[in-house]
C-alpha positions as CSV (number, residue, x, y, z in Angstrom):
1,X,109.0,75.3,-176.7
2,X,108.7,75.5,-180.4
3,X,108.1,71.8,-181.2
4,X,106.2,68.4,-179.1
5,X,108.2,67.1,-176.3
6,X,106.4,63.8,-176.8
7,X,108.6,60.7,-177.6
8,X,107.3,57.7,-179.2
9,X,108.0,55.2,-181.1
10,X,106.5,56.4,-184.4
11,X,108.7,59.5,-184.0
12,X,111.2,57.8,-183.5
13,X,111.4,55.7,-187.1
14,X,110.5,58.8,-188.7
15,X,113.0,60.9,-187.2
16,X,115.6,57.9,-188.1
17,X,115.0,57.9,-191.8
18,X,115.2,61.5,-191.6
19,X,118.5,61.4,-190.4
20,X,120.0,58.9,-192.6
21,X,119.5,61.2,-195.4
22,X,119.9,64.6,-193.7
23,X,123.2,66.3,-192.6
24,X,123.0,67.5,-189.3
25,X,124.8,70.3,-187.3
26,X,125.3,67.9,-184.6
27,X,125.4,63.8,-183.5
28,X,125.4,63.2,-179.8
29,X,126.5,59.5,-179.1
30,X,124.8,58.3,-175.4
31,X,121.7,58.6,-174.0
32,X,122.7,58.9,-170.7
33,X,122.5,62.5,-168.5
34,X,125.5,64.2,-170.5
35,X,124.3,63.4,-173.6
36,X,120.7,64.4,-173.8
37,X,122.3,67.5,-171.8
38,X,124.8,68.3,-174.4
39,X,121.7,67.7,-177.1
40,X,119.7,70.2,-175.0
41,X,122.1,72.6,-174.8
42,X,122.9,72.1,-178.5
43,X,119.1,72.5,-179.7
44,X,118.6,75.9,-177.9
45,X,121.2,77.4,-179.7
46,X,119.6,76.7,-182.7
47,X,121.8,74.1,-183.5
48,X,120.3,70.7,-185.7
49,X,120.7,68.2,-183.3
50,X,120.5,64.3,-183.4
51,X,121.0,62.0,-180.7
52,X,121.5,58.2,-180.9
53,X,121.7,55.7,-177.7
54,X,122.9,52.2,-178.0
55,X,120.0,51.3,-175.4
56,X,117.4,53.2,-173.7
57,X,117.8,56.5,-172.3
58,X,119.3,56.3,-169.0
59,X,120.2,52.9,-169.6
60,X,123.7,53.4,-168.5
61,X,125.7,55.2,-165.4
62,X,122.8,57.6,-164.8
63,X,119.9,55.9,-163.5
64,X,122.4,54.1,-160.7
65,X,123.1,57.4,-158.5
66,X,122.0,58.3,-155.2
67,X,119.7,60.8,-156.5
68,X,121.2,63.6,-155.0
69,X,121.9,67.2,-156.5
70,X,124.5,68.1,-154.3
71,X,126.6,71.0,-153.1
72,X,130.0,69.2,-153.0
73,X,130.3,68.4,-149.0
74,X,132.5,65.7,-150.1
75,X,134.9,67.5,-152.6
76,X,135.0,70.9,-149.6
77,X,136.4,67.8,-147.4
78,X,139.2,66.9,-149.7
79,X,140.1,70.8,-150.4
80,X,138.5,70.6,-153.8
81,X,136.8,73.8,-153.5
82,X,136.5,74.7,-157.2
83,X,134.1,71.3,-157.6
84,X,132.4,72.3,-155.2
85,X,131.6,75.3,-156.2
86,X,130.5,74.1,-159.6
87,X,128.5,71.5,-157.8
88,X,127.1,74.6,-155.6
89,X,126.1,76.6,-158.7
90,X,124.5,74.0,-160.4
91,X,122.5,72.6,-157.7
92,X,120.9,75.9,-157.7
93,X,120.0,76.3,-161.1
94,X,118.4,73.1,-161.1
95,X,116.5,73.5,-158.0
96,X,115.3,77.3,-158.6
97,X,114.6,77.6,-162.6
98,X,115.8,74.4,-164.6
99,X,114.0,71.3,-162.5
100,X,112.2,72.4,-159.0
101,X,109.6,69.8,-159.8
102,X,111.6,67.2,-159.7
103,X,114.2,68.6,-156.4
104,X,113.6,68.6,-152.9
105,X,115.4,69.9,-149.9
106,X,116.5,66.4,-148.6
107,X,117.6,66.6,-144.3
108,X,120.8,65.0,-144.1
109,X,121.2,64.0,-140.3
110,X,124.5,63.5,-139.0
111,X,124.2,62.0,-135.3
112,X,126.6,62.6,-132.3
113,X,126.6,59.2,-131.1
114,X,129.7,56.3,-130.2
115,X,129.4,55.7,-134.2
116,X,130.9,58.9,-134.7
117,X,134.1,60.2,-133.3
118,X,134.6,63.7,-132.1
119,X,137.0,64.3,-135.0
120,X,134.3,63.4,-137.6
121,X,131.6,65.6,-135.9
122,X,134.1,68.4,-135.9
123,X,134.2,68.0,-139.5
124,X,131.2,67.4,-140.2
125,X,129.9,70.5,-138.4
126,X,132.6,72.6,-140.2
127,X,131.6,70.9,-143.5
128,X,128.1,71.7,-143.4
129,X,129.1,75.1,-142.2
130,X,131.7,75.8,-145.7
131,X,128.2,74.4,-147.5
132,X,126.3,76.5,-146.4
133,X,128.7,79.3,-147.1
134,X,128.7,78.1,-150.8
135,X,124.8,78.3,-150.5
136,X,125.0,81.6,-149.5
137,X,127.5,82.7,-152.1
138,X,125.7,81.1,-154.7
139,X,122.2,82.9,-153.8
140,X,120.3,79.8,-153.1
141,X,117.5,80.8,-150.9
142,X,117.0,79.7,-147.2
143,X,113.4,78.5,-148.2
144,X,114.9,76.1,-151.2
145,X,117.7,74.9,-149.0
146,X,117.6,75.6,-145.2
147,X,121.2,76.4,-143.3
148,X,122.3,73.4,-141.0
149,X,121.4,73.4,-137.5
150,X,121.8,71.5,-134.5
151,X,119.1,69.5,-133.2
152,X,118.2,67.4,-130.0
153,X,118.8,63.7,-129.7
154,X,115.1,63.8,-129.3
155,X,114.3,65.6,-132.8
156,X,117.3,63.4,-134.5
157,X,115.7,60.3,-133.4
158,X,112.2,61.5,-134.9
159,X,113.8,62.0,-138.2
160,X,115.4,58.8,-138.3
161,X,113.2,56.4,-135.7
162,X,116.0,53.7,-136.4
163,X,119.1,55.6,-134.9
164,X,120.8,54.8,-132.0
165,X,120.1,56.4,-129.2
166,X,122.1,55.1,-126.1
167,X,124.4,58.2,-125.6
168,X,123.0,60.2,-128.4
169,X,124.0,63.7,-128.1
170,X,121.9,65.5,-130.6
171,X,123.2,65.5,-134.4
172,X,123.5,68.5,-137.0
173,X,120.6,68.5,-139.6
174,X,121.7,69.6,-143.6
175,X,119.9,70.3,-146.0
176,X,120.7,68.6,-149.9
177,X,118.7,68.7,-153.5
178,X,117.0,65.4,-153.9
179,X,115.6,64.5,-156.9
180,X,112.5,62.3,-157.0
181,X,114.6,59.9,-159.7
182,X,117.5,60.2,-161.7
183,X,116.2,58.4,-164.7
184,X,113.2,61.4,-164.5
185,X,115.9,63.7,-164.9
186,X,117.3,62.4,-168.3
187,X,114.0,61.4,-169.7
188,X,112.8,65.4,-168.8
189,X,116.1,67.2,-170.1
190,X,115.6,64.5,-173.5
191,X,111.9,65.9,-173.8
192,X,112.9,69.2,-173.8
193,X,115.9,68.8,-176.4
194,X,112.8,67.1,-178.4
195,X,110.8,70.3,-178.2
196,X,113.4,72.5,-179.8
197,X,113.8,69.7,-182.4
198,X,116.6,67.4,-181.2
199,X,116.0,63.8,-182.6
200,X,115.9,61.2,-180.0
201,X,116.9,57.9,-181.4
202,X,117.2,55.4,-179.0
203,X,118.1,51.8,-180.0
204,X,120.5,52.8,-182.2
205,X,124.1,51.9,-182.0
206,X,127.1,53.8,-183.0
207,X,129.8,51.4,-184.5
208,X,132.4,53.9,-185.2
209,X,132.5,57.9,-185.3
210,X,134.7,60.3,-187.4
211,X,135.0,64.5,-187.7
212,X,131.7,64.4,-189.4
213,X,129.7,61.7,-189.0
214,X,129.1,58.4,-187.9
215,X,128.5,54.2,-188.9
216,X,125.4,53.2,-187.2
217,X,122.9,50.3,-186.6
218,X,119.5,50.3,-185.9
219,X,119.3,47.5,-183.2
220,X,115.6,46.9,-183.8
221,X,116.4,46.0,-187.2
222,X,119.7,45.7,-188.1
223,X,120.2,47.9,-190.5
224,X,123.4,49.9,-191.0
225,X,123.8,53.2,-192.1
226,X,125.8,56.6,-191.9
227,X,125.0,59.9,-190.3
228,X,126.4,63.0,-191.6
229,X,126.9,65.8,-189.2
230,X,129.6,69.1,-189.3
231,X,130.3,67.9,-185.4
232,X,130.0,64.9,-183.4
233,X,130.0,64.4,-179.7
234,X,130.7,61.3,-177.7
235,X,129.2,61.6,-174.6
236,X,129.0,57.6,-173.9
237,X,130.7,57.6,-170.2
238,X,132.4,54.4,-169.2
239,X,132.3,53.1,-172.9
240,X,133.8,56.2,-174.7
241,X,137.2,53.9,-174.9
242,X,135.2,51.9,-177.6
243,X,134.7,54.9,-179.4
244,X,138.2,56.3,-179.3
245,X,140.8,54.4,-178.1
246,X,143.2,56.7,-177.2
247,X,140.9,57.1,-174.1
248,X,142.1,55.4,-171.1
249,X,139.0,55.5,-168.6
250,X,139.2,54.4,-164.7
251,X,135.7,53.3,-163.9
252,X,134.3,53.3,-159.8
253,X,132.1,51.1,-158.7
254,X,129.7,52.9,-156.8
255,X,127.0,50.2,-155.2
256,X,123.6,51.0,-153.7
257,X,121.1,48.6,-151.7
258,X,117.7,49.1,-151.3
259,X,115.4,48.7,-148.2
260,X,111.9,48.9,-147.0
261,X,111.5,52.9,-145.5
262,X,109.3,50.6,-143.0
263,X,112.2,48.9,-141.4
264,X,113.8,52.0,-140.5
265,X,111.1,53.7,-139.0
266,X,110.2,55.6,-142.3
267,X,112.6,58.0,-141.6
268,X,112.4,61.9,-143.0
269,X,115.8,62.7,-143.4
270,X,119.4,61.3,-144.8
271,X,121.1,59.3,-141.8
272,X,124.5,60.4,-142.6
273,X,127.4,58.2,-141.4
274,X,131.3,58.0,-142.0
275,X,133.1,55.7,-143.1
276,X,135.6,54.6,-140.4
277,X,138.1,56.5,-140.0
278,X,137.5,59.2,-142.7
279,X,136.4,62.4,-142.2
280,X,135.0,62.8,-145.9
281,X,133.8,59.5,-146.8
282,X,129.7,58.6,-145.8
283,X,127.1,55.9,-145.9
284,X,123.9,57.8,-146.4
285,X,120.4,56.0,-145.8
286,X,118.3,58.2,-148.3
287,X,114.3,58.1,-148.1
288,X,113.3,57.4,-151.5
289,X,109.8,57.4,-153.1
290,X,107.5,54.2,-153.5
291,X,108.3,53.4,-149.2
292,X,112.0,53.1,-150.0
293,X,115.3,53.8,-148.3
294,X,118.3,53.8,-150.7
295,X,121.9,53.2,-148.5
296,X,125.3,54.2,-150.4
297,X,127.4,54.2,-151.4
298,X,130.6,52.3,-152.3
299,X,133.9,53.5,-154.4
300,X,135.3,50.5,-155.8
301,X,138.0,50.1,-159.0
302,X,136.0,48.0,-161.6
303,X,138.9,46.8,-163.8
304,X,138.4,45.0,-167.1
305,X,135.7,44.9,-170.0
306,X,132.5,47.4,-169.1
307,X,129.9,45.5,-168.7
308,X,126.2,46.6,-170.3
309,X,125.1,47.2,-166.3
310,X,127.2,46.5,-163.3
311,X,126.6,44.1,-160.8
312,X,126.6,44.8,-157.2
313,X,129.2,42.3,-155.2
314,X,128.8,40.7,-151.9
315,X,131.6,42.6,-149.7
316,X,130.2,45.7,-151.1
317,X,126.4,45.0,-149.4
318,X,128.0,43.7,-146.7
319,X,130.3,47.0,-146.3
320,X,127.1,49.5,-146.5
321,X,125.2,47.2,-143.4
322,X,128.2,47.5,-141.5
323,X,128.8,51.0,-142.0
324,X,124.9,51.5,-141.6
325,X,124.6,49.2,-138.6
326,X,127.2,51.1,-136.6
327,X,124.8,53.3,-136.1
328,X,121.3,51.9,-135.9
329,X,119.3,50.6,-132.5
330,X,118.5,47.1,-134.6
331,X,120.8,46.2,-137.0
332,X,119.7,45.1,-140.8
333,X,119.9,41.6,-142.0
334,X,121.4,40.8,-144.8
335,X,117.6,39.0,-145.6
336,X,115.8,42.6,-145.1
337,X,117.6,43.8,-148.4
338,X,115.3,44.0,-150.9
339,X,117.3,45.2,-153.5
340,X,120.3,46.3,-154.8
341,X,122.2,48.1,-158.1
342,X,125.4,49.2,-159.2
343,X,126.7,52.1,-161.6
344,X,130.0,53.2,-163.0
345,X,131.8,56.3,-162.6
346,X,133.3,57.5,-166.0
347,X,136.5,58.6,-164.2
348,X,139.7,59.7,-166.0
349,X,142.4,57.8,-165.4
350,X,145.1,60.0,-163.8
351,X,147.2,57.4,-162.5
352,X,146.2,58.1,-159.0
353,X,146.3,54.4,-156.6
354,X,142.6,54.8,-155.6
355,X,139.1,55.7,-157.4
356,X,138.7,57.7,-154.9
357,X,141.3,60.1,-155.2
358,X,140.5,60.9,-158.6
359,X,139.1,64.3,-159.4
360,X,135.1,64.1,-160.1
361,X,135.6,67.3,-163.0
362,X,134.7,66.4,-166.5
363,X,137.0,66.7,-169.3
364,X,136.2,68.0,-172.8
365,X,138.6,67.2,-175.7
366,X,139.3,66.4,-179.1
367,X,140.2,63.4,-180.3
368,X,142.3,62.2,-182.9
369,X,138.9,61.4,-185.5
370,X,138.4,65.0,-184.9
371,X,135.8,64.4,-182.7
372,X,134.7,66.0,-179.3
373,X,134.8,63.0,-176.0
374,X,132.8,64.9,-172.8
375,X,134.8,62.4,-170.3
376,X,134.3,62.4,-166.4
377,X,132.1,64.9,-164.2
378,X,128.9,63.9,-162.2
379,X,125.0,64.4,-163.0
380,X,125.0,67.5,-160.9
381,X,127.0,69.3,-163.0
382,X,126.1,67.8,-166.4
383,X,124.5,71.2,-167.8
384,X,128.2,72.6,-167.1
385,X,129.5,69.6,-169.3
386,X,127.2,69.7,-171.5
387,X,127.9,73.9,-172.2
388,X,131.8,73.2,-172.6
389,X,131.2,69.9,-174.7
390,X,129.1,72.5,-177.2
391,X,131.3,75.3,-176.6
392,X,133.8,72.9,-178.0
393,X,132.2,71.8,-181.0
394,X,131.1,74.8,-182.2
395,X,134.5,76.4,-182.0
396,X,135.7,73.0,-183.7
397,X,133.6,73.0,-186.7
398,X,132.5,76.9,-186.5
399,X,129.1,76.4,-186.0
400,X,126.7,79.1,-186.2
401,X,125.5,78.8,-183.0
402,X,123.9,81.2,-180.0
403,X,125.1,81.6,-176.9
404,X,124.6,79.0,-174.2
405,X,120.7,79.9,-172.5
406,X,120.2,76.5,-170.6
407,X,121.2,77.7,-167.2
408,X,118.0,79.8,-167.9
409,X,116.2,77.1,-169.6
410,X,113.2,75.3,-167.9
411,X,112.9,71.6,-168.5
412,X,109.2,70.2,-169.6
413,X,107.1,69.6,-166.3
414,X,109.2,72.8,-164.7
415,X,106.5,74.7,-163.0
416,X,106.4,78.5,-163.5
417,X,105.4,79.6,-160.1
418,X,106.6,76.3,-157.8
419,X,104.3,75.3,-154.9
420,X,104.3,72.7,-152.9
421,X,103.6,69.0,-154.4
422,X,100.7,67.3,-153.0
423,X,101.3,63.8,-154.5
424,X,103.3,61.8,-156.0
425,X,102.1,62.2,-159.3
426,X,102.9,66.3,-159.1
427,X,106.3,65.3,-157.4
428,X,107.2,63.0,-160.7
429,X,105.4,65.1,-163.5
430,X,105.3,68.8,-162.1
431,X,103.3,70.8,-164.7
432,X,102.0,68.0,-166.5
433,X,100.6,65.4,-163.5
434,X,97.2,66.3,-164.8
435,X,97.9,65.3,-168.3
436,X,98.9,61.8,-167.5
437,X,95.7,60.8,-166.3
438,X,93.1,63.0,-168.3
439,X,94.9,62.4,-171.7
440,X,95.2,58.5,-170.4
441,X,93.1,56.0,-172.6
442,X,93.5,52.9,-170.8
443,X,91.3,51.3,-168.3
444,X,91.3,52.4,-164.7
445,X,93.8,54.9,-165.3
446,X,93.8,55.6,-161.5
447,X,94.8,52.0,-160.3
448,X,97.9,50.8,-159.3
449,X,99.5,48.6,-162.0
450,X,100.3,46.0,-159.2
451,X,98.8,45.8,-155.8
452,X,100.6,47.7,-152.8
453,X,103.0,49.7,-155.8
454,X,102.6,53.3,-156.2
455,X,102.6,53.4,-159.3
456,X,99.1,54.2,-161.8
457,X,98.4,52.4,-165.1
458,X,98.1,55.7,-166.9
459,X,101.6,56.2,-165.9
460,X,103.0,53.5,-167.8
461,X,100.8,54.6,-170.4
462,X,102.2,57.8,-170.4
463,X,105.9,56.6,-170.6
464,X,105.1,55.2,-174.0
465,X,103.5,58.2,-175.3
466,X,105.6,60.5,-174.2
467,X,108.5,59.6,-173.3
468,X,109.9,57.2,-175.3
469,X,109.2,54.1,-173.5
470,X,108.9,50.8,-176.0
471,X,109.5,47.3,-173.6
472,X,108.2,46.5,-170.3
473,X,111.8,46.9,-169.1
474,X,112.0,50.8,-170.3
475,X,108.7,51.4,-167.8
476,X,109.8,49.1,-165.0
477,X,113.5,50.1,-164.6
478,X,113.6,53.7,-165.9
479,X,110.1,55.5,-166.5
480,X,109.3,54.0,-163.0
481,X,112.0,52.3,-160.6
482,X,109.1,49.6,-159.5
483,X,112.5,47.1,-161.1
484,X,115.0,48.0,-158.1
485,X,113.2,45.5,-155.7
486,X,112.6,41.7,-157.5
487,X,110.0,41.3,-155.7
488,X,108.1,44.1,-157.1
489,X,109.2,43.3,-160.5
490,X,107.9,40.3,-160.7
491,X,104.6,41.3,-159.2
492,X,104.1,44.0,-162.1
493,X,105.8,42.9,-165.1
494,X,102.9,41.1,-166.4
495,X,100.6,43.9,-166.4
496,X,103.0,46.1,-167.5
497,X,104.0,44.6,-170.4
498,X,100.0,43.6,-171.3
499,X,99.9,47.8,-171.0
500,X,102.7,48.6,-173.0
501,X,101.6,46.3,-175.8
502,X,98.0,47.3,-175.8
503,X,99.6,51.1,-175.8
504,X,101.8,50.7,-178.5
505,X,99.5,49.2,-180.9
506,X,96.8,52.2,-180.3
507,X,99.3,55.2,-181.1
508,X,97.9,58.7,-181.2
């Protein structure tokens, strides 16, 4: 790294007058996973990189997936094999150089029992199989991701204590990358662009873009100004149509709830569980950290204006406890959800009658400004994206830029020699868990910032010096995910904001 990876708010005004009055090699519009990729991949090719987010980082489509890395089951199911491969590739990359401390092998259980027909364990079984294959071609080793196997109805309800077991004849047990949070993801890959010298500008709005530059405003005070760069990228997902209206997108609803790991038995691995009557569709009950079980997901057309963060409807939490419950001993109540969130797929529209048929492969093209949009794809793959949205700009504006190096390229926290985490903290942080509390200034770094929340004061500490965290809301709903369940929010938010204030006005 030949720079800080720290983000904070004093960089950040200083980095923003600097660019109002520099010229830049590249602007990356969105904060979200593609764009702090495509800044990333930018920076380590030497490139001058700056990066502007209407928001926070994250604050979009990205911190609203399941938080898997994942080998493309579903796209192998629908004869997509080419996704799937990509997804294969990428998946490895991020769970053997680029991000292992933030991946773990995640058991996904699918269970022989009346829920699921013989035609859907049949395909299942054969799925898992081509996966594993794509493992296997891809190099991924057995000890990062183990081959599938079949287990006994006995091992299968140990896993997952809530699964029914009248006439349960054993399930198949998968293996998936799951990464301890999404939002960590970004926030990492944005560090790490910061360290080769990216600027990371968050709270500042694009109003309209052009071959070489930019009108923007700085939201915190609202003052306008221009950006001159030789290339500009808009990597804003769902809202690149406001940006360039030639775009028409098809945005998918995809809607998550959230529910105590307690009430399912703490489970250990993914209850997997078709949809009915498909054979590549799945509810998934995902383990989660802070005692959590995440269930999803939904694929839903969300016509009409984008809104700043999607809201999760009624038929669609009812739809995951149905699918859920078909399979469960004790069905969940619709009173033992404790939360729930909704993102946006930045699909392409192809004119195709469902979201679901839609290809999940990104587009990268030039638009009529002369600028480069990065449309589509998924977060697995967004170091792919973010290679061909570069690729594409450089070539563009002949940019005197290196080869690509970030399949190669460890993000900050990676650890050199991986071992096994042995807490939360080392899960979240990797290489630098130690720093967050021995570099912490605040009192009783240690404590929880709420009672019964796994989450330390010098944690949100840490998110303002570091990584670019300056409300109460940036720590509760993206640094941490303590913000998914209300009930925790409002438990915390207090002392978190008391934090972040007492932190911001003590910078280094």
């Amino acid at each position: 790294m030949s720079g800080s990876s720290r983000l904070t708010a004093a960089r950040r005004e200083h980095e923003l007058v600097r660019s109002a009055a520099d010229r830049v090699d590249l602007l990356v519009v969105g904060g979200g996973i593609t764009g702090v990729g495509v800044a990333l991949d930018a920076a380590s090719r030497g490139l001058s990189v700056v990066l502007v987010e209407a928001e926070d980082l994250a604050y979009g489509t990205s911190r609203f997936s399941s938080k898997l890395v994942h080998g493309g089951l579903r796209y192998l199911a629908t004869g997509d094999v080419a996704t799937a491969r990509e997804s294969a590739i990428e998946r490895h990359l991020l769970m053997t150089r680029i991000a292992p401390h933030l991946i773990r092998p995640m058991g996904q259980l699918l269970p022989f029992s009346p829920a699921v027909t013989m035609t859907q364990r049949a395909t299942g079984v054969v799925g898992f199989a081509l996966g594993d294959l794509l493992r296997l071609r891809v190099r991924t080793p057995h000890a990062v991701l183990p081959a599938p196997r079949f287990v006994s109805a006995r091992a299968a309800a140990r896993m997952a204590p809530s699964v029914q077991t009248d006439r349960l004849r054993g399930a198949v047990l998968a293996a998936d990358g799951q990464l301890i949070d999404d939002a960590r993801l970004v926030v990492a890959v944005a560090r790490t662009a910061a360290s080769l010298g990216a600027r990371i500008l968050t709270r500042v709005r694009a109003l309209g873009l052009r071959h070489e530059g930019a009108s923007l405003e700085d939201a915190l005070t609202g003052e306008r100004f221009d950006i001159r760069a030789r290339a500009v990228v808009n990597a804003t997902g769902v809202w690149a149509g406001a940006l360039d209206d030639s775009i028409r997108m098809r945005p998918s609803r995809g809607t998550h709830i959230v529910l105590d790991a307690a009430a399912l038995g703490n489970p250990s691995a993914a209850l997997t569980v078709p949809h009915p009557g498909s054979i590549s569709r799945f509810v998934f009950a995902l383990p989660q950290q802070l005692g959590r079980v995440v269930v999803g997901l939904t694929d839903e057309d969300a016509p009409g204006p984008v809104p700043s963060v999607a809201a999760p409807t009624e038929p669609e939490i009812a739809f995951l406890l149905e699918v859920l419950n078909r399979a469960l001993r004790t069905p969940i109540r619709r009173d033992e959800v404790r939360g729930a969130y909704a993102g946006l797929r930045p699909l392409v529209d192809t004119g195709d009658a469902s979201t679901a048929d839609i290809s999940r492969r990104h587009l990268v093209a030039v638009s009529e400004g002369g600028f480069v949009n990065v449309l589509g794809g998924k977060l697995t793959t967004y170091r792919r994206m973010a290679e061909d949205a570069v690729d594409r700009a450089v070539a563009l504006s002949n940019l005197p830029a290196a080869p690509c190096r970030t399949a190669a390229l460890p993000l900050v926290g990676a650890l050199a020699s991986p071992s096994r985490p042995r807490s939360d903290l080392d899960w979240r942080y990797g290489a630098e868990a130690g720093l967050v509390l021995t570099r912490a200034r605040c009192a009783d770094p240690r404590e929880p910032i709420a009672q019964g929340i796994g989450v330390t004061r010098a944690e949100v500490e840490f998110a303002v010096r570091a990584e670019g965290a300056m409300t109460a809301d940036d720590v509760l709903d993206r640094r941490t995910r303590i913000g998914l369940v209300d009930d925790d929010r409002a438990r915390a938010e207090a002392a978190v904001a008391q934090l972040v204030a007492e932190t911001l006005a003590d910078p280094d």
